[in-house]
C-alpha positions as CSV (number, residue, x, y, z in Angstrom):
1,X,0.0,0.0,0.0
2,X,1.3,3.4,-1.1
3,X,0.3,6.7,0.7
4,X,0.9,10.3,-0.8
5,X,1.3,12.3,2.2
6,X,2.4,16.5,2.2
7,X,4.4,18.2,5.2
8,X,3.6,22.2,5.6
9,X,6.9,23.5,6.4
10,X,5.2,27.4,6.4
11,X,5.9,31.1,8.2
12,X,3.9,31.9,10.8
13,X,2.4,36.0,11.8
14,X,1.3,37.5,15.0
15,X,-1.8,37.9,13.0
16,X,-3.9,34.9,13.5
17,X,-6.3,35.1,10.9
18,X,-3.5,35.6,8.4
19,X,-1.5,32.7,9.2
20,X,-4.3,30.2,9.3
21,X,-5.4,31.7,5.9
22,X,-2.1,30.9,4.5
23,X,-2.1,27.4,6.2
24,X,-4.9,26.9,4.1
25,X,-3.4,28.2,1.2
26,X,-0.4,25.7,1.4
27,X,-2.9,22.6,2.2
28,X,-4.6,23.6,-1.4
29,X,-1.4,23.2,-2.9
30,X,-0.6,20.2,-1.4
31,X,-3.6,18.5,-2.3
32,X,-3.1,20.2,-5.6
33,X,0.2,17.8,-6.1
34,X,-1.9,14.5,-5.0
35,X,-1.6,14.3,-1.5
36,X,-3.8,11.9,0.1
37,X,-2.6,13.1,3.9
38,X,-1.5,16.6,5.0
39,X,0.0,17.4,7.9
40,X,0.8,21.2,9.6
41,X,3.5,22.1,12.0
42,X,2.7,22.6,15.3
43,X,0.2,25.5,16.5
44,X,0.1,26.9,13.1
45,X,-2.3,29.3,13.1
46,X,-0.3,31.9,15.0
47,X,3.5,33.4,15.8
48,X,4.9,30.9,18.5
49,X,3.3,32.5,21.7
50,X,5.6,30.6,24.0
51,X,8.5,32.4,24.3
52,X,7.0,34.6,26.7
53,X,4.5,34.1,29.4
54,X,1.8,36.4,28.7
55,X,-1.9,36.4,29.9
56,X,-3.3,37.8,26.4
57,X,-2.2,34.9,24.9
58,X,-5.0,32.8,26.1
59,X,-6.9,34.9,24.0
60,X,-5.9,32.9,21.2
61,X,-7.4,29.3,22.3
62,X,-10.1,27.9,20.8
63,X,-12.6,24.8,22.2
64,X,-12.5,21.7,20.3
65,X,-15.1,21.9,18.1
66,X,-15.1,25.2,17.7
67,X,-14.1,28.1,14.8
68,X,-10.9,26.5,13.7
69,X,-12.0,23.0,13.8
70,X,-15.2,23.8,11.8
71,X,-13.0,26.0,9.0
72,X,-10.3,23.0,8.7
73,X,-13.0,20.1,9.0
74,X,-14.8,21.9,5.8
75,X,-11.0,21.9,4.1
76,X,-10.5,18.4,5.0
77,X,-14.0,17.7,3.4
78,X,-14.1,19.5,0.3
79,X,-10.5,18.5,-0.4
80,X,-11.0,15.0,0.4
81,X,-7.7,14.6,2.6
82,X,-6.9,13.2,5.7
83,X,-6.0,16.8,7.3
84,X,-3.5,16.8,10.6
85,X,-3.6,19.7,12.2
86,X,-2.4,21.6,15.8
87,X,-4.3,24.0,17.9
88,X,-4.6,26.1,21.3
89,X,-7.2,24.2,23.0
90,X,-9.6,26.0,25.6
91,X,-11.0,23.1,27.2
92,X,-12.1,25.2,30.1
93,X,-12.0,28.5,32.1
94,X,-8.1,28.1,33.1
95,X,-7.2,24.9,31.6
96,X,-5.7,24.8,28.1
97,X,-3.9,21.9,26.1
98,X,-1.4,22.0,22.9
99,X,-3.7,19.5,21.1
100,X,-3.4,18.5,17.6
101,X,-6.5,17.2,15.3
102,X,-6.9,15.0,12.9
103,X,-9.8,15.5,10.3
104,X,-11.5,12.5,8.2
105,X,-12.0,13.5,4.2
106,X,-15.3,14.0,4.9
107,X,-14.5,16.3,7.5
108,X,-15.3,14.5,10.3
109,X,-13.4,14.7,13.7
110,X,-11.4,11.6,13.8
111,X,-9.3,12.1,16.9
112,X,-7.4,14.7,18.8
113,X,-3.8,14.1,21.0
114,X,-3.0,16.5,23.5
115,X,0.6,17.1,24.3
116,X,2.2,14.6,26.6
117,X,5.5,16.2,27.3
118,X,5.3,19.9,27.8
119,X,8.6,21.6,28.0
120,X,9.6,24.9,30.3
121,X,13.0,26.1,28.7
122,X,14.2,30.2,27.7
123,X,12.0,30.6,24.7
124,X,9.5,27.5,25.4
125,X,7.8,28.4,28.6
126,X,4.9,26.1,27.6
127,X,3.9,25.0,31.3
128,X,2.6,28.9,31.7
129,X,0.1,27.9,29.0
130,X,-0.9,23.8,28.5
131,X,-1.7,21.6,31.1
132,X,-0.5,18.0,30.5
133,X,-2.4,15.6,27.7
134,X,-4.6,13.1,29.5
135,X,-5.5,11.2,26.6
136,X,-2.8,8.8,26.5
137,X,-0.9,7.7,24.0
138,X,-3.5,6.4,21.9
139,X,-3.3,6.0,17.9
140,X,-5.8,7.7,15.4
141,X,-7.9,5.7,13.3
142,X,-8.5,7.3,9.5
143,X,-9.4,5.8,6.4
144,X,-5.6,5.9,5.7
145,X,-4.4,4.0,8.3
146,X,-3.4,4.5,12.2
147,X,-2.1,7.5,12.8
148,X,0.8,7.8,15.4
149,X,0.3,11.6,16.2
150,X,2.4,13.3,19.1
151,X,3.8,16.4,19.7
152,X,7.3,18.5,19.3
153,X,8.4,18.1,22.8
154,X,7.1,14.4,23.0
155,X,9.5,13.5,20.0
156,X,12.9,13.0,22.3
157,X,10.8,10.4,24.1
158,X,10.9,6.6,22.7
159,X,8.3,5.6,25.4
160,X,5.8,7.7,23.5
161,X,7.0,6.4,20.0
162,X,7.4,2.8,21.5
163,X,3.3,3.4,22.8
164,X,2.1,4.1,19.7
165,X,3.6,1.7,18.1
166,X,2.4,-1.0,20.8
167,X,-0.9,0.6,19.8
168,X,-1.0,-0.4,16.4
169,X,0.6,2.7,14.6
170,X,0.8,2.8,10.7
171,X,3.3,5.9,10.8
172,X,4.8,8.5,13.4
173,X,3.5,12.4,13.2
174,X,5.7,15.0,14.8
175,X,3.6,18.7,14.3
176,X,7.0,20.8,15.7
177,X,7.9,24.4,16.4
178,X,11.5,24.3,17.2
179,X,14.3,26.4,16.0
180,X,17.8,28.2,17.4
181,X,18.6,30.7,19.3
182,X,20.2,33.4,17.2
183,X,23.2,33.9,18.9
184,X,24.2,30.4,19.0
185,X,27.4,29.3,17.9
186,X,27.2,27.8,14.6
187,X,28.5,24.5,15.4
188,X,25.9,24.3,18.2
189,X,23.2,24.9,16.1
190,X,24.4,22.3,13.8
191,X,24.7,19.7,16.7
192,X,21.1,20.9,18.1
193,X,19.9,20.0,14.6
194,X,21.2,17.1,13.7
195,X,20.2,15.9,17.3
196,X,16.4,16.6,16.6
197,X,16.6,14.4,13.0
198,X,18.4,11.7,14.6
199,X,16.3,11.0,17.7
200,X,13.1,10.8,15.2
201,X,14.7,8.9,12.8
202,X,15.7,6.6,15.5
203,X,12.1,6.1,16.6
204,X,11.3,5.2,13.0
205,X,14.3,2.7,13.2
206,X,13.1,1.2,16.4
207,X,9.9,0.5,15.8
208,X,10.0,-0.1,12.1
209,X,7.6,2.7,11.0
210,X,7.7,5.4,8.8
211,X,8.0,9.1,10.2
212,X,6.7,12.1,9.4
213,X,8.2,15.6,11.3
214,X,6.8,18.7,10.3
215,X,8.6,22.5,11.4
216,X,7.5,25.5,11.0
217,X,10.3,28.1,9.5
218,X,11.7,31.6,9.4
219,X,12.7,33.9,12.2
220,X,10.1,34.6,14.5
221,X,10.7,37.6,17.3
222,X,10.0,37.7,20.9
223,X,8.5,40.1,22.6
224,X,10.3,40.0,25.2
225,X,13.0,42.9,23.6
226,X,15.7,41.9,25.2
227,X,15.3,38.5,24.0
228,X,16.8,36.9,20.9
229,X,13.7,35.4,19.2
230,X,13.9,32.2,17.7
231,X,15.2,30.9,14.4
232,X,13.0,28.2,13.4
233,X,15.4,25.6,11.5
234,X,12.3,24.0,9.0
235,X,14.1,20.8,8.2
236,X,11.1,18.9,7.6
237,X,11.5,15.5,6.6
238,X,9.6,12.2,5.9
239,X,11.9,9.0,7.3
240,X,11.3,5.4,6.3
241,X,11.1,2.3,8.8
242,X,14.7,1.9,8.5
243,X,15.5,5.6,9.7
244,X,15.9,6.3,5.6
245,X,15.2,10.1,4.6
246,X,12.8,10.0,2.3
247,X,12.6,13.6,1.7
248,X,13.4,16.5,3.6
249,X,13.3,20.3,3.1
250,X,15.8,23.0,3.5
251,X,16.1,24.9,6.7
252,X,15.4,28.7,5.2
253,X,12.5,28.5,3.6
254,X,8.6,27.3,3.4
255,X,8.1,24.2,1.2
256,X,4.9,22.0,0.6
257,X,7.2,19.2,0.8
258,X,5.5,15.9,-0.9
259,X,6.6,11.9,-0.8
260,X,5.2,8.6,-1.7
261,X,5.4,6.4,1.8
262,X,5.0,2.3,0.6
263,X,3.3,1.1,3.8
264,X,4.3,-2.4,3.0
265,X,7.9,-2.0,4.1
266,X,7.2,-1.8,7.7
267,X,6.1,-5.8,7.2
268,X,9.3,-6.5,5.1
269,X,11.7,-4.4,8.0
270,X,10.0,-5.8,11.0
271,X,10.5,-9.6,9.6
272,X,14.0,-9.1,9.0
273,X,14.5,-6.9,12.4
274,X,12.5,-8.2,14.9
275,X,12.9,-6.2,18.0
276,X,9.1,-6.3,19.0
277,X,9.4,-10.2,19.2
278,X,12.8,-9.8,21.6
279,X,11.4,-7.1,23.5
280,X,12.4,-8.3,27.6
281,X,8.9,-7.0,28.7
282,X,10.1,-8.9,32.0
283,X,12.6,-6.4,32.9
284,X,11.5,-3.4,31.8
285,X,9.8,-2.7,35.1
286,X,12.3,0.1,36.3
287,X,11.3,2.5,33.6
288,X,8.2,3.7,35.1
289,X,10.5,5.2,37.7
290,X,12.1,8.7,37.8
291,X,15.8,7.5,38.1
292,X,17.9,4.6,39.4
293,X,19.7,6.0,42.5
């Protein structure tokens, strides 16, 4: 089984309505070239609000349903994609999640996945804004296949790839907004980089699933003035079961960036490399603790 799938590597605006328009516009496109399932980098319909910690900010969330979700669903639908998308979730008065949604080609909800992993870091201060995901690790169901969809921070992790895999993932989805600080050295942004590919393509590897990691891109400020902003390094890539790069786009620029996944290889890899067979689920029993003093 072959599956067309598009990553939106896209700029994002302080002007919401703007960037979710253009979101849109690069979705068209992709489904323009064939894609079957688009995916958006994470919390696309805005500038990364994150790098400060800012009450007006939870101006920006949504419920789930709700304005976004209707305007995407209809996309999805009159399309006819599998649409994966990432959102500032208002679930109630004072508790918000970085959720992402997946959307049926007939526009139906299929599933959502709130972030498991939320990080607190200069630049990230995510805790100020999203509680925790509570809805596991749990796969998405689509007409596609099973959708292993988690989150940017949640992408170091291979407990949360291993779970989703355990759960009968097709593929890996990595909606990301991650970048450098500008006044990095350059080797140091080249290590931070090649870090991020490495650790996903590893998941891919270990599991024997494709992956698909989608970054936003450009230079986005903080508003914070004495801070440096944040670089956003794109990079955008679809890996095969064997960690392969299957395509991948440049770091400086917005691509609609397109590949042919052949689903049937994750069969043909896990025959030959077996590791879900010679798993020792008998002795894995210290990882549910913090450390091993």
């Amino acid at each position: 089984m072959s599956l067309d799938v598009a990553l939106i590597q896209q700029t994002c605006s302080r002007d919401c309505a703007a960037s979710l328009a253009h979101s849109e516009e690069l979705v068209r496109a992709a489904a323009g070239r064939g894609a079957r399932l688009v995916v958006l980098p994470e919390l696309h319909a805005s500038h990364y609000f994150c790098q400060t910690e800012d009450f007006a900010a939870f101006d920006q969330a949504e419920p789930i349903p709700g304005t976004t979700c209707d305007r995407l669903a209809a996309l999805a639908r009159e399309l006819g994609i599998v649409l994966v998308a990432s959102l500032f979730e208002r679930r109630a008065p004072g508790l918000h999640h970085n959720t992402a949604v997946v959307f049926e080609r007939d526009g139906r909800l299929a599933g959502t996945y709130r972030k498991m992993h939320i990080p607190d870091d200069p630049g990230y201060y995510e805790k100020f804004y999203f509680a925790p995901g509570d809805l596991g690790f749990e796969p998405i169901r689509t007409s596609l296949g099973t959708l292993g969809v988690l989150v940017c921070w949640d992408q170091w992790y291979p407990e949360a790839a291993r779970l989703m895999a355990l759960a009968g993932a097709d593929l890996l989805i990595y909606p990301t907004a991650i970048g450098w600080n500008p006044r990095e050295r350059e080797d140091e942004k080249t290590r931070q980089r090649d870090a991020w590919v490495t650790i996903q393509r590893s998941h891919g590897v270990a599991n024997g699933i494709p992956v698909l990691s989608v970054n936003r891109v450009g230079h986005e400020p903080s508003p914070d003035a004495q801070a440096p902003g944040i670089d956003f390094w794109g990079t955008s890539f679809a890996a095969g079961p064997q960690g392969e790069i299957l395509a991948q786009a440049p770091t400086d620029r917005e691509e609609v960036l397109t590949v042919e996944l052949d689903l049937r290889r994750t069969e043909q890899v896990r025959r030959a490399w077996p590791f879900l067979r010679d798993r020792r689920i008998d002795a894995y029993g210290d990882l549910l603790r913090r450390y091993r003093d």
